[in-house]
N, C-alpha and C positions, 0 to 999 in steps of 0.2 A: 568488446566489453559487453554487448547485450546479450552475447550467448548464454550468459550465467542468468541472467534473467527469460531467455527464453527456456529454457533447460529446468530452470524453477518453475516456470507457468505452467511446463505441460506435468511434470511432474504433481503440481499441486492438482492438477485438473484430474487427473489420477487417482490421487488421495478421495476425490468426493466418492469412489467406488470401493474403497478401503473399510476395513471392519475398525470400528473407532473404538477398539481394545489392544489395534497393535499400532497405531497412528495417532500421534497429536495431532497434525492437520485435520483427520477424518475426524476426532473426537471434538472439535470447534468447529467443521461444518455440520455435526450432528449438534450442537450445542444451540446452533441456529443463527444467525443475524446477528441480535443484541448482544450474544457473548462476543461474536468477531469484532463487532463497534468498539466495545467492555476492552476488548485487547489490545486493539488501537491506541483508542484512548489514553491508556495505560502508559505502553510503551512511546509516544508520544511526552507524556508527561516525565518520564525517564529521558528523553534524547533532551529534553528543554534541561531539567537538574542536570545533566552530566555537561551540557554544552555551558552551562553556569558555574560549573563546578571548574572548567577548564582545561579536564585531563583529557587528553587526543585520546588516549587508548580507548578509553571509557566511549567518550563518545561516539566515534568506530562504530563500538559493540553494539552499544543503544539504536544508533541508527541502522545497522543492522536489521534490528529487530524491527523496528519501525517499520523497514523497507518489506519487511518478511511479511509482515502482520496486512499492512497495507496491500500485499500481491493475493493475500490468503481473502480479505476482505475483496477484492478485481474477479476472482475467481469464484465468490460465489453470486455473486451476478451475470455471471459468465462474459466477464472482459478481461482480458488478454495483458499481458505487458507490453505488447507491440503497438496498441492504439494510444498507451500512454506517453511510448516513446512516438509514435508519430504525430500527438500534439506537440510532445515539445518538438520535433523538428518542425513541424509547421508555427510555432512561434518564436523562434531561432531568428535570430539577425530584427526581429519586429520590436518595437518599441514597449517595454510593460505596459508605461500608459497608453500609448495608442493601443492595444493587445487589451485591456479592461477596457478601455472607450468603446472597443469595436464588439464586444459582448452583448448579448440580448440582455434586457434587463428583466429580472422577474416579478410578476408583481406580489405586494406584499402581501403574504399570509393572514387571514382573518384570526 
């Protein structure tokens, strides 16, 4: 199951060398940070409607995009979909709460 997601990451890692007049992905890592946030966001607020809305197909497709937007956003940080799956397997089998409990806490923002 994670080969479509590894096969996506490098491919998108790819795109940041693309001419961002024949690639969406390159034309939103040229757009910068805030449009990738902007798109997240976005599509985010579409998987919550369609998951309210109730129709499976729909929300599939949203979350889809979600998961898309989200790998596109990993990538211009330069992180990988494999550290994402290697959290979750190292919080597999562990308790949520205990899993939040055992988190550094940050402190608060002035």
């Amino acid at each position: 199951m994670s080969d479509i997601l590894q096969q996506l990451g490098q491919t998108l890692e790819e795109r940041k060398q693309a001419d961002s007049g024949s690639s969406y992905v390159a034309k939103l890592y040229a757009s910068g940070l805030d449009s990738i946030l902007k798109k997240v966001g976005e599509e985010a607020t579409e998987t919550i409607i369609a998951a309210k809305n109730g129709e499976p197909q729909q929300l599939i497709h949203e979350t889809a995009d979600l998961w898309f937007h989200t790998l596109v956003m990993l990538a211009q940080h330069n992180l990988r979909p494999e550290q994402v799956l290697a959290e979750l397997e190292r919080r597999f089998g562990q308790s949520g709460l205990a899993e939040k409990a055992a988190r550094t806490t940050r402190p608060p923002s002035a």
